[in-house]
C-alpha positions in Angstrom: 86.2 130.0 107.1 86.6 130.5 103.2 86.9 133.4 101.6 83.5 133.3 99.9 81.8 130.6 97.4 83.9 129.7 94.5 87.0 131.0 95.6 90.2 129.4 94.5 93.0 129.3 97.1 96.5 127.5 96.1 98.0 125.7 98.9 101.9 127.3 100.2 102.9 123.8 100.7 104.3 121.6 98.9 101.6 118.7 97.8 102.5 114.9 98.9 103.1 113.0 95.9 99.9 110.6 95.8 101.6 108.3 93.5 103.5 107.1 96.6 100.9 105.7 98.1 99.2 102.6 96.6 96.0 102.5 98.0 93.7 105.7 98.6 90.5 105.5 101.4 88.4 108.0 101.1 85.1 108.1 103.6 81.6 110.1 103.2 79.4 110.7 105.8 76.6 112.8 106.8 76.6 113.6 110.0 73.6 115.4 110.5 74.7 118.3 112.8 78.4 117.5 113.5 78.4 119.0 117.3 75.8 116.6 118.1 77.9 113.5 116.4 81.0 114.2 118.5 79.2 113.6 121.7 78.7 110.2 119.9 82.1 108.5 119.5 82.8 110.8 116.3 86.6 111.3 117.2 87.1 107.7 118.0 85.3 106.3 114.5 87.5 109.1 112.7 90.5 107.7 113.7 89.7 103.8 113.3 87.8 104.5 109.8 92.0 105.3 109.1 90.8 107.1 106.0 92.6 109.4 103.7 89.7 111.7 102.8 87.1 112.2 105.0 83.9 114.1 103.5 81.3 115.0 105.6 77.7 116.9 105.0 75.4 119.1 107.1 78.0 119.6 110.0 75.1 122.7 110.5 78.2 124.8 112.0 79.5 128.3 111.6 83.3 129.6 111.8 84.2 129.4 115.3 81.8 127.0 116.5 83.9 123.7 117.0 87.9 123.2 117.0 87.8 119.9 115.5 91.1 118.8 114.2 93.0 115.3 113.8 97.0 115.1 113.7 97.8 114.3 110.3 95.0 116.0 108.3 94.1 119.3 107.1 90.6 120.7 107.0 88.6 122.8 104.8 85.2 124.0 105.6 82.2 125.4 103.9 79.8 127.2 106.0 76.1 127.6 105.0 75.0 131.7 105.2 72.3 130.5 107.5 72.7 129.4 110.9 72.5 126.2 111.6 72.0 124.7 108.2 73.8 122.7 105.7 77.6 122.8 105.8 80.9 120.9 104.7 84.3 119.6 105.2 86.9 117.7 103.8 89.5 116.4 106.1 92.3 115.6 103.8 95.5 113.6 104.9 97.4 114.8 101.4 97.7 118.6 100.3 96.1 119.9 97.1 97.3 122.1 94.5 93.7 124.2 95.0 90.2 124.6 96.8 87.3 125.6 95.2 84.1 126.5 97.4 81.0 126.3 95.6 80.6 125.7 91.7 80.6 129.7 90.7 76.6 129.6 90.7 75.7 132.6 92.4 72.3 130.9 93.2 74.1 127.6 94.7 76.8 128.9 96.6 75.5 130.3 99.7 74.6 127.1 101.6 77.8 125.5 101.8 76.9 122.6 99.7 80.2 122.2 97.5 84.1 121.8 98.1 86.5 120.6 95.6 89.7 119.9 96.3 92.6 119.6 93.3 95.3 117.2 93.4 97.9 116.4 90.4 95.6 113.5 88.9 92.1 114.1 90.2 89.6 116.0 91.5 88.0 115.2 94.8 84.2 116.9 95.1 82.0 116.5 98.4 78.9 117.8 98.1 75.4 118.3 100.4 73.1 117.7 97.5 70.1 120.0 98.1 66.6 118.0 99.5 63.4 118.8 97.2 61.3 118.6 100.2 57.7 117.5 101.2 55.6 117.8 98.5 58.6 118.3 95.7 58.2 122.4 97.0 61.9 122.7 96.0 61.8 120.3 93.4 62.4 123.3 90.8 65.4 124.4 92.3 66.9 120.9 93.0 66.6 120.7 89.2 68.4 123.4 88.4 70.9 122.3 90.4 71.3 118.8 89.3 72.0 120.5 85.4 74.6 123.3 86.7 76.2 120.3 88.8 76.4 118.0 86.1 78.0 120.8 83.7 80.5 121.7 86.9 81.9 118.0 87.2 82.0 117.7 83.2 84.2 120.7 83.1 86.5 119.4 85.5 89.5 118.9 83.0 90.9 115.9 85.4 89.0 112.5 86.6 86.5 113.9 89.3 86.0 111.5 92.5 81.9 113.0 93.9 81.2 112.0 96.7 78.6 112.8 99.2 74.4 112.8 100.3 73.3 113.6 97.5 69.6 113.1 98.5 68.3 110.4 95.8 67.3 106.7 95.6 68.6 105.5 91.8 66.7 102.7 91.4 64.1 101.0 93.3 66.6 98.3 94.8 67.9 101.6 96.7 65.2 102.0 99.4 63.0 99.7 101.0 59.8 100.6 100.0 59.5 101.7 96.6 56.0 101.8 95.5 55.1 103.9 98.3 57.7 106.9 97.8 57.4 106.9 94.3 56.2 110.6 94.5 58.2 111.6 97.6 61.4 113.5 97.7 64.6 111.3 96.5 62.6 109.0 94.2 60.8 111.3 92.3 61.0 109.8 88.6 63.2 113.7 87.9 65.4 113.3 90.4 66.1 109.8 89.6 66.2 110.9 85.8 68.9 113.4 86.6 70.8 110.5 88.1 70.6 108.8 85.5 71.9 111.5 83.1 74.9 112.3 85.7 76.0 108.5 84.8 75.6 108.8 81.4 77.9 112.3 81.3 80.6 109.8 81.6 80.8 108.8 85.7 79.9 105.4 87.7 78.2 104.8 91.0 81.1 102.7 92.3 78.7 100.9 94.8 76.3 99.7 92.6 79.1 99.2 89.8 81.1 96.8 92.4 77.3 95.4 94.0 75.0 95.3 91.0 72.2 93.3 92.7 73.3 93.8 96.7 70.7 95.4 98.8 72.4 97.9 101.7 71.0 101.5 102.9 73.0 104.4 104.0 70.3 106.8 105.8 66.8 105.5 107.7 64.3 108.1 108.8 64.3 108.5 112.6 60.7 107.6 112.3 59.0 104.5 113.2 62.1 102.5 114.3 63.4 102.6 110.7 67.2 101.7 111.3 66.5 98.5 113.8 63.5 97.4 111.0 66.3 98.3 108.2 64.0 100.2 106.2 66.1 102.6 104.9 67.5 104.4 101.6 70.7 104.6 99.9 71.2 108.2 99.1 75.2 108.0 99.5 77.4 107.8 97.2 81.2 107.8 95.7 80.5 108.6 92.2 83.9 108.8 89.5 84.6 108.9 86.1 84.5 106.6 83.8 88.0 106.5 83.3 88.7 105.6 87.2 86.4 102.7 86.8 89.2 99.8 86.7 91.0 102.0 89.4 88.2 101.0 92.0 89.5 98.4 94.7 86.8 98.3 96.8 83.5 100.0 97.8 81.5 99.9 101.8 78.9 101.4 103.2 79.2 100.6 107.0 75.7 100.3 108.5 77.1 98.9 111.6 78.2 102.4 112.3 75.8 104.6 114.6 76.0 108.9 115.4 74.2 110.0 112.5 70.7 108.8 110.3 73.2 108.4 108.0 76.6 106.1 107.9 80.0 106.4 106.8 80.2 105.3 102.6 83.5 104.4 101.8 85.9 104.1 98.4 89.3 102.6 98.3 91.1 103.4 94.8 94.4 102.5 93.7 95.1 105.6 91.4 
């Protein structure tokens, strides 16, 4: 378990070289409780995803819960204060210079909802991007944390690779039904409108960037037979900075793949 939120901790080994390797993969998923996703294939998807980053939200765990490691990786975790709620980890196939837990926001950094890990060239940032909740009752605080976010990644002082659920619908080609959940948490007009103003800090939604007018969901309620009807959402995302733009290979989000309400999002980069 980390130290606390927003602790720094420098790596003992030596970090691989990533300019060695040609092509980086780098995965997001949220697995929505991860105990419950291993009974599901997890371990086998892990390994034939073949990814170099794996980022995954709301594993819902606490230290000690599950011994889940891969041969080949390292793991860092980020453990919500509440029991079974939220969570995060990055399984990482290269070492970093540094791990951050949190954004140093004493008022974020209790859930679990942040890691960042440092290598020579960029900055790799999964994130569990807070819910606003029926009725927008958190709205306020999802706010708050879209601004301290935004200022978090612009600091960064390398390229910043975001990954993660982070909970919103940009625009209405990313959910099914549109004029329905205009109000509803995800595609309220702020949340979209904080979107918006992430992009415009200076970072790209790689999917959308590679798939301008391509319609594909990563997360379907477990309502109503959503996922076999495809009415779903896209609410996952590999977001990086403008400067990585001509770095992007290729971009996926792999709907044929089952465990979660959510599936695996993938980026391939060849920085």
């Amino acid at each position: 378990m980390p130290p606390g939120p927003s602790v720094n901790l420098v790596t003992q080994n030596k970090p691989v070289i990533l300019n060695e390797v040609k092509n980086l993969k780098f995965i997001s998923w949220n697995v929505n409780g991860l105990r419950a996703v291993v009974g599901k294939g997890f371990a086998d998807i892990f390994v034939d995803l073949d990814a170099d980053f794996v980022c995954l939200q709301e594993t819902k765990l606490q230290a000690g819960q599950l011994d889940l490691e891969f041969p080949g990786y390292q793991s860092y975790w980020n453990y919500a204060e509440k029991k079974g709620y939220s969570g995060t980890v990055i399984y990482a196939r290269h070492t970093p210079l540094a791990v951050r837990y949190g954004m140093g926001v004493e008022e974020h950094d209790h859930e679990g909802r942040l890691i960042t890990l440092e290598y020579e060239s960029f900055f790799l940032v999964c994130a569990y991007v807070p819910n606003s909740q029926d009725g927008l009752r958190r709205l306020d605080y999802r706010m708050r944390w879209e601004e301290d976010l935004r200022a978090y990644l612009s600091a960064l002082p390398k390229p910043v690779v975001y990954c993660g659920d982070l909970n919103v619908a940009h625009e209405e080609i990313d959910l099914k039904n549109p004029s329905t959940n205009h109000f509803n948490a995800g595609f309220s007009d702020q949340e979209r409108e904080k979107f918006s103003r992430l992009l415009a800090a200076g970072f790209v939604d790689t999917w959308r960037f590679q798939h301008p007018s391509e319609v594909k969901y990563s997360w379907w309620s477990y309502r109503m037979n959503a996922r076999e009807r495809n009415a779903g959402w896209r609410i996952d995302y590999f977001v990086v900075s403008d400067s990585l733009r001509d770095a992007v290979v290729s971009t996926e989000i792999h709907n044929e793949i089952f465990g979660s309400d959510h599936c695996p999002v993938e980026l391939i980069t060849n920085f």
